[in-house]
C-alpha positions in Angstrom: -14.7 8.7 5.0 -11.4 9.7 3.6 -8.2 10.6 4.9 -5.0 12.3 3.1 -1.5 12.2 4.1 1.8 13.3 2.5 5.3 12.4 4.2 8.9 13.1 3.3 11.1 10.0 2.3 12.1 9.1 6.0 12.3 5.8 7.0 11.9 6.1 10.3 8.1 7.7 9.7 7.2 4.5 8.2 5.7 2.6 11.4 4.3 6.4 12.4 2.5 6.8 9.6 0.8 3.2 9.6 0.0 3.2 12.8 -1.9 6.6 12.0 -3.4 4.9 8.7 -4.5 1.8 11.2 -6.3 4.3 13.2 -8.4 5.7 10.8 -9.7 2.5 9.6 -10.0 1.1 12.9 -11.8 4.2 14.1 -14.1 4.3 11.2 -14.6 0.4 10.2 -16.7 -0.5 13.0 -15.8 -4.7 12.3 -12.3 -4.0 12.0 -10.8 -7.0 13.4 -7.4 -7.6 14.6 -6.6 -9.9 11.3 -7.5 -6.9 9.4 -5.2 -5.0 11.2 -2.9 -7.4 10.7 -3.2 -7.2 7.0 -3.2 -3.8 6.8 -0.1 -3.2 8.8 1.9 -5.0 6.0 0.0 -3.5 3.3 0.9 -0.2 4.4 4.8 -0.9 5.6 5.4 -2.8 1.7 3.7 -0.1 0.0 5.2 2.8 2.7 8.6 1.5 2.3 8.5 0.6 -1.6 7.6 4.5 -2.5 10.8 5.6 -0.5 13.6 3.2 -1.2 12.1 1.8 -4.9 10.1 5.1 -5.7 11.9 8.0 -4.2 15.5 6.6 -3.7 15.9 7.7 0.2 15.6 11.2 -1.4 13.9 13.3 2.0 13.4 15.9 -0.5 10.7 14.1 -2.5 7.0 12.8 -0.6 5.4 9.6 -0.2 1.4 10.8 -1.1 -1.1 8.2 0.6 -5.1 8.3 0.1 -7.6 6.5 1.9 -10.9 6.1 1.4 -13.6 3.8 3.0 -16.2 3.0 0.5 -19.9 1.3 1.1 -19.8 -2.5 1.9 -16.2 -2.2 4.2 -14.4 -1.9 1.0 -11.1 0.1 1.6 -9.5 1.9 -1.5 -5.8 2.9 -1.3 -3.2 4.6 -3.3 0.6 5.5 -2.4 1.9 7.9 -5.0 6.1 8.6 -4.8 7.9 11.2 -6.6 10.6 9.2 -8.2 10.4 8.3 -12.2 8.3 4.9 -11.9 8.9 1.4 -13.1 7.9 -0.8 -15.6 4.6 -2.7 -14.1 4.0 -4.7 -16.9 6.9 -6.8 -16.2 6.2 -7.4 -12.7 2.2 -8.2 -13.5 3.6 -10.7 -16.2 5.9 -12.3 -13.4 2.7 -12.4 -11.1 1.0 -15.3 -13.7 4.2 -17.0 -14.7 6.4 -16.6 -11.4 5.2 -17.4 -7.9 8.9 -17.5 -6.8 8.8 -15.5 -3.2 12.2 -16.1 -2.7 12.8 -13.3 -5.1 14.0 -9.9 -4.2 12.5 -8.3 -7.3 8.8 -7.5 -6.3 8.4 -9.7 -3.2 6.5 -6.7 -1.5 4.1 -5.8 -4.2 3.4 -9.9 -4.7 2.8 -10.1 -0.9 0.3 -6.8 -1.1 -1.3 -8.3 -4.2 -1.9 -11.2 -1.7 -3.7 -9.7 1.0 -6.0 -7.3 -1.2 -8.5 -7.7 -4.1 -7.3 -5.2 -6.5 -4.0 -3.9 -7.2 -3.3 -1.4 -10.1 -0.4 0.7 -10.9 -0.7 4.3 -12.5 0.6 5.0 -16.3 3.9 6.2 -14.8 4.4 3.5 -12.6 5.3 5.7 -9.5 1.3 4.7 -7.9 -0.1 2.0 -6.8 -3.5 1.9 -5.7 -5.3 -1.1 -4.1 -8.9 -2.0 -3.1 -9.1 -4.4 -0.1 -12.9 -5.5 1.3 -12.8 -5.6 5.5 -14.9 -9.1 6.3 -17.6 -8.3 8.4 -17.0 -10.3 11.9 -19.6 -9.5 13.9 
C-alpha cells in the first residue's frame, strides 16, 4: 500500500496532514497499536515541520512532498522531500555518534526521529529524509 501527498509550506496543515498520514497506516496496518500511533505522530510533526521552517523557510510557495509506503513484515518506509537548498547531513550524523546532547536546538527533531525508527537516511542534497520504521506486531 502506498500513499502520496504534497502540501504547501503552511504550518497550520501540519497536524492535518498527520492525522491523514496516521490514517492510512492505521487503516492498512491491521496491529497498529496506539504506541505506534504515538510514535508516528511525532515522526511525522518533526519531519512535517522540519521540511517547512528548516527546508522550505515558511516559503507557502514551495511543497512539503511526503511518501508512504507499507512494505511486507509491518515495515513502514517514509520520505519527506522540501524544496529549499538542503543541509549538510554529514555533520549532524557525526553529532549523532559523538553528541547525545538533547538539550541542543541544532537537530533535536531529526535525533528524536532517529530514535523512534530503524533507518534514517538523508538524500545527496540534503533537502530528504527518508526513514524505515517496523510496526511490532501486538496481537
Amino acid at each position: 500500500m502506498k500513499l502520496e501527498k504534497f502540501f504547501p509550506s503552511e504550518q497550520f496543515l501540519v497536524d492535518n496532514i498527520s492525522k491523514e498520514l496516521l490514517l492510512f497506516l492505521q487503516d492498512n496496518i491491521p496491529c497498529f497499536s496506539s504506541d505506534d500511533s504515538y510514535d508516528f505522530k511525532l515522526i511525522f510533526h518533526e519531519l512535517l515541520y522540519n521540511a517547512i521552517i528548516h527546508g522550505n523557510q515558511n516559503d507557502t510557495q514551495k511543497n512539503v512532498f511526503v511518501f508512504i509506503e507499507i512494505l511486507e513484515q509491518h515495515l513502514v518506509y517514509i520520505s519527506v522531500t522540501d524544496e529549499g537548498n538542503g543541509f549538510d547531513y554529514m555533520d549532524l550524523i557525526a553529532s549523532f555518534n559523538h553528541d547525545s546532547d538533547f538539550s541542543s536546538e541544532h537537530g533535536r527533531g531529526i535525533r528524536i526521529v532517529k530514535g523512534l525508527t530503524d533507518e534514517i537516511s538523508f538524500n545527496m542534497s540534503g533537502n530528504g529524509v527518508k526513514i524505515y520504521k517496523k510496526v511490532a506486531n501486538h496481537g
